[in-house]
GUPABA-896225 format. One line per 4 residues: number of its first residue (from 1); their letters; for each residue x, y, z of N, C-alpha, C. Coordinates in nm, 2 decimals. Last residue first. Layout:
# GUPABA-896225
NUM	a	X Y Z X Y Z X Y Z; ...
This chain:
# GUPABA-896225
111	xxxx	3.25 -1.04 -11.23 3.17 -1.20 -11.13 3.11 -1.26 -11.28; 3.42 -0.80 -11.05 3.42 -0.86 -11.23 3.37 -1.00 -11.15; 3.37 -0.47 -10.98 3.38 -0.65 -10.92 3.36 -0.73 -11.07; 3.57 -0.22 -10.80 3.48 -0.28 -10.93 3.52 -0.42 -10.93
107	xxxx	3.48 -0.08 -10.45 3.55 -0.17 -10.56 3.49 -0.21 -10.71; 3.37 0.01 -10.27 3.40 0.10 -10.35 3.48 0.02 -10.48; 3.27 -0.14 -10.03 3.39 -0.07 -10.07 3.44 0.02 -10.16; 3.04 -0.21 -10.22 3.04 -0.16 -10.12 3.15 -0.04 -10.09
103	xxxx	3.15 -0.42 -10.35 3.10 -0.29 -10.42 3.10 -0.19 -10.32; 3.19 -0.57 -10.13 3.33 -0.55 -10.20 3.28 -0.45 -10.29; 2.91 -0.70 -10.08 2.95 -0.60 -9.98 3.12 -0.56 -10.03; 2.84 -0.79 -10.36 2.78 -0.66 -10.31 2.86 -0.60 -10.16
99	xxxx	3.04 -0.99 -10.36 3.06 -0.89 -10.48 2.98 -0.79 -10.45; 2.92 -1.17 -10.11 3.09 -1.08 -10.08 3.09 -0.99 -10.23; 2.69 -1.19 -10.24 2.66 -1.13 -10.14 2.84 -1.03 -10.10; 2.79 -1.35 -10.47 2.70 -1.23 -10.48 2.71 -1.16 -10.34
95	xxxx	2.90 -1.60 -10.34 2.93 -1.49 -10.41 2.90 -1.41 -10.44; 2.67 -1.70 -10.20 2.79 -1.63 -10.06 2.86 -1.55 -10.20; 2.49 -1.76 -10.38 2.42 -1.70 -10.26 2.59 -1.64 -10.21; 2.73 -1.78 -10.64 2.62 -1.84 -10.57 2.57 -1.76 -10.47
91	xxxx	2.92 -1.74 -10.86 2.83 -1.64 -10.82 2.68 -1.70 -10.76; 3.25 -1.76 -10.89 3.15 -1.86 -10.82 3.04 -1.76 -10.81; 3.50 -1.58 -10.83 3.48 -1.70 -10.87 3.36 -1.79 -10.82; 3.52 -1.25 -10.87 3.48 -1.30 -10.79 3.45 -1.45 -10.83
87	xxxx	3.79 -1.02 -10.85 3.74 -1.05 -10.90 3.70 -1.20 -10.81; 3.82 -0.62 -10.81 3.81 -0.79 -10.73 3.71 -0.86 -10.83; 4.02 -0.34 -10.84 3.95 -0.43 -10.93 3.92 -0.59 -10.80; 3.97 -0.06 -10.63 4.03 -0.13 -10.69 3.95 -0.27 -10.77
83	xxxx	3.83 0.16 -10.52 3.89 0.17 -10.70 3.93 0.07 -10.73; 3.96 0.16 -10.23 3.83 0.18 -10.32 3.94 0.19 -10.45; 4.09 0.01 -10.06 4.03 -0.12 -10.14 3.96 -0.05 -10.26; 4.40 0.12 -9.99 4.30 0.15 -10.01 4.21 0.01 -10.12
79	xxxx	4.69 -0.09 -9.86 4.62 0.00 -9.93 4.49 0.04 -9.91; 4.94 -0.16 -9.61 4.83 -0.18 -9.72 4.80 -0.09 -9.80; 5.17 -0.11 -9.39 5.02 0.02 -9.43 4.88 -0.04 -9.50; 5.34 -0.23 -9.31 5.21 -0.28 -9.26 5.08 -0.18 -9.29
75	xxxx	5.60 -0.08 -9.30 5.57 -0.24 -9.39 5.41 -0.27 -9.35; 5.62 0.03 -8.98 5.72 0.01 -9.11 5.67 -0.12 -9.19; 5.52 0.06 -8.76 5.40 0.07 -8.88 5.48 0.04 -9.01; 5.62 -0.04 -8.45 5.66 0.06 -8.60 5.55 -0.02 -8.65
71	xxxx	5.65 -0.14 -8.22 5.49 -0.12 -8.24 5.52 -0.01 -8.37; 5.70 -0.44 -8.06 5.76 -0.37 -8.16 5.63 -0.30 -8.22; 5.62 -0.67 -7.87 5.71 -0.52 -7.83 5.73 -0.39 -7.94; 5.62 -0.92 -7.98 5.72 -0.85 -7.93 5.76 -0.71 -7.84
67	xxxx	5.31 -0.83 -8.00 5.35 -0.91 -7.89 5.49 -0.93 -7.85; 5.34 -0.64 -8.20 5.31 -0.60 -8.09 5.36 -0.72 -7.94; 5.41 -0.84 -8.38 5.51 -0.73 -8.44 5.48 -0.66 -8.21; 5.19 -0.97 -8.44 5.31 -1.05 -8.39 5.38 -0.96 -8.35
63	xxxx	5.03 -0.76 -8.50 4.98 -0.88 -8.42 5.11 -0.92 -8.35; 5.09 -0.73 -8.76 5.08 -0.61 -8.70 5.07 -0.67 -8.49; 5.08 -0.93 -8.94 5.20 -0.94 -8.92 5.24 -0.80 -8.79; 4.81 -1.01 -8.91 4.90 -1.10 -8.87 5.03 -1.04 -8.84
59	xxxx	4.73 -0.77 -9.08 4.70 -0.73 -8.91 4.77 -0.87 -8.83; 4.77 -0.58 -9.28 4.89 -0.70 -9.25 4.87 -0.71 -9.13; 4.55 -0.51 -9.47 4.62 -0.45 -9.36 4.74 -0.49 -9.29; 4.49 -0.75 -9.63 4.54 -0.58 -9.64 4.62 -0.53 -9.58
55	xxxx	4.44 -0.91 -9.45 4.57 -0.96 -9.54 4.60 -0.81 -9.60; 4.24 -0.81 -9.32 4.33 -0.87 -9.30 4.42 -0.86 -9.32; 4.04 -0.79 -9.54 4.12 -0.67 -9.52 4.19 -0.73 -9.41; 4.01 -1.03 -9.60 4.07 -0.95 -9.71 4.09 -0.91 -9.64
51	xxxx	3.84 -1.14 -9.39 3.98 -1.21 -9.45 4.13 -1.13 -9.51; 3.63 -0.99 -9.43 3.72 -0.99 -9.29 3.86 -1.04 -9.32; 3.47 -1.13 -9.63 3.62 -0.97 -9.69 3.65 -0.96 -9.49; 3.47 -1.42 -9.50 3.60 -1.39 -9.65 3.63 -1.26 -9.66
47	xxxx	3.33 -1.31 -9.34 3.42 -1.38 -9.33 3.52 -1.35 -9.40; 3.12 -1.23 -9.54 3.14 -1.14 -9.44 3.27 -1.20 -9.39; 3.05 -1.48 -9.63 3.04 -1.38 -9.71 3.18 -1.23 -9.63; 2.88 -1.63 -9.41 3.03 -1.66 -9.48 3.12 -1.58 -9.55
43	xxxx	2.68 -1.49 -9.32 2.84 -1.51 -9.28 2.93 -1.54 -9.28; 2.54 -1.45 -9.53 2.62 -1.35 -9.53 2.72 -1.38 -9.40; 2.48 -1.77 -9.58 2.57 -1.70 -9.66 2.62 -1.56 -9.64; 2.46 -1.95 -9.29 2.44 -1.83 -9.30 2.55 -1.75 -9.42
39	xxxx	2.29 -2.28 -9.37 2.44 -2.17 -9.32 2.35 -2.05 -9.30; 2.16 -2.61 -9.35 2.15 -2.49 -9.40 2.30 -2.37 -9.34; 2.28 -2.82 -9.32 2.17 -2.84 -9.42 2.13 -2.68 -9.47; 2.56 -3.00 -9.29 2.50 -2.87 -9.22 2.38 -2.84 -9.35
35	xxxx	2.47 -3.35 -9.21 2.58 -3.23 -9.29 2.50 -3.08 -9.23; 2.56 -3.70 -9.13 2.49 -3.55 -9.15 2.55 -3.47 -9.18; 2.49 -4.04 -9.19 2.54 -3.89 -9.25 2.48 -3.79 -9.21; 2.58 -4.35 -9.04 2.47 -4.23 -9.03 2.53 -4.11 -9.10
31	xxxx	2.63 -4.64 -9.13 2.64 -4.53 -9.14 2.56 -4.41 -9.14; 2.51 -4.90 -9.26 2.48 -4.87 -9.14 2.49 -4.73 -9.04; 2.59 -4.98 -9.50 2.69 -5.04 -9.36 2.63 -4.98 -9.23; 2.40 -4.86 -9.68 2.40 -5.03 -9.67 2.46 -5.10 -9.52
27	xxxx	2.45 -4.64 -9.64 2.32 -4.69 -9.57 2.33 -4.84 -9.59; 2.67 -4.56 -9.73 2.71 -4.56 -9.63 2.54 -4.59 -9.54; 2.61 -4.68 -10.01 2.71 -4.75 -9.92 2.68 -4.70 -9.79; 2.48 -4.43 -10.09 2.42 -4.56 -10.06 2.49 -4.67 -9.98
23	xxxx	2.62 -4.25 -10.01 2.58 -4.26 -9.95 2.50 -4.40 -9.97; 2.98 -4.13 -10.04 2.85 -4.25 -10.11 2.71 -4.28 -10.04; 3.04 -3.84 -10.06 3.02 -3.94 -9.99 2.91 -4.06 -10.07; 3.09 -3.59 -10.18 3.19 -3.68 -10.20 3.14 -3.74 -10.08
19	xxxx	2.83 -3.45 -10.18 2.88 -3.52 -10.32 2.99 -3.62 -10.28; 2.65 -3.32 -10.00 2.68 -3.50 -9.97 2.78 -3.55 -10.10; 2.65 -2.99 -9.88 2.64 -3.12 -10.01 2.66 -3.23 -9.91; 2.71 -2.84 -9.69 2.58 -2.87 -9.74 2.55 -2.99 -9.79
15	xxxx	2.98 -2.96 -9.45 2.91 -2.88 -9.56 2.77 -2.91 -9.60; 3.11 -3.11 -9.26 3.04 -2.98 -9.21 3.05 -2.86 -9.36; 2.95 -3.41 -9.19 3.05 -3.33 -9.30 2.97 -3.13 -9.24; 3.01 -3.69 -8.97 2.95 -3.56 -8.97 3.00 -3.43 -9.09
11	xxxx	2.91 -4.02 -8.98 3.00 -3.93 -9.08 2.92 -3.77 -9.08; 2.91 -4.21 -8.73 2.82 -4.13 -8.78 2.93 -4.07 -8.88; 3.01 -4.47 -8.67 2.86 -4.49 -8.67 2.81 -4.36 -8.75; 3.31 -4.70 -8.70 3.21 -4.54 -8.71 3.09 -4.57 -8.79
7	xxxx	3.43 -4.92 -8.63 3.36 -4.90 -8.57 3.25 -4.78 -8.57; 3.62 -5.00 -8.84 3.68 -4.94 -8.72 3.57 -4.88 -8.63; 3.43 -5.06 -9.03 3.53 -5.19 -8.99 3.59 -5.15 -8.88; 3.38 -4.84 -9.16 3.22 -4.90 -9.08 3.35 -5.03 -8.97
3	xxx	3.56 -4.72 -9.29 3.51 -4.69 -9.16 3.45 -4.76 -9.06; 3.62 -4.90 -9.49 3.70 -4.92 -9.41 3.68 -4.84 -9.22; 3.40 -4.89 -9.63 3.42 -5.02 -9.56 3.51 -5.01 -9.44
């Protein structure tokens, strides 16, 4: 109510679902819904271990460390991903896909 009252015509959600929107409400007031109807799960997939080794590698903190000036490796080694255990919450299209490319790695995936 309180959108349609400040004037909004479209509710753009930039996921698949529609769960947390009413939609019959939002066809009673006039409200247009769109959402992303389809993705790309291995780019989501791919995203998330870009994420990982990231945060492995400490490339935030390797990042800032340069824009100073400061180009030591002290603190910023990480580890090795093979052998190690990942475990995977959710075994949809994008779960499966990040548990095959983290096997990949060499990792054992508990899903």
């Amino acid at each position: 109510q309180r959108l349609h009252s400040s004037g909004t015509e479209l509710i753009a959600l930039r996921s698949a679902g529609f769960n947390n929107v009413d939609l019959a409400e939002a066809e009673r007031l006039g409200i247009t819904v769109g959402r992303v109807p389809a993705y790309s799960p291995h780019a989501v997939a791919e995203h998330a271990v870009a994420l990982v080794l990231g945060l492995n590698r400490m490339t935030h903190r390797a990042y800032n460390r340069v824009r100073e000036g400061n180009f030591s490796l002290d603190g910023l080694l990480g580890f090795d991903l093979y052998g190690k255990t990942v475990g995977v919450i959710g075994t949809g299209k994008i779960g499966l896909i990040f548990a095959d490319i983290m096997h990949g790695f060499g990792c054992r995936v508990l899903a």
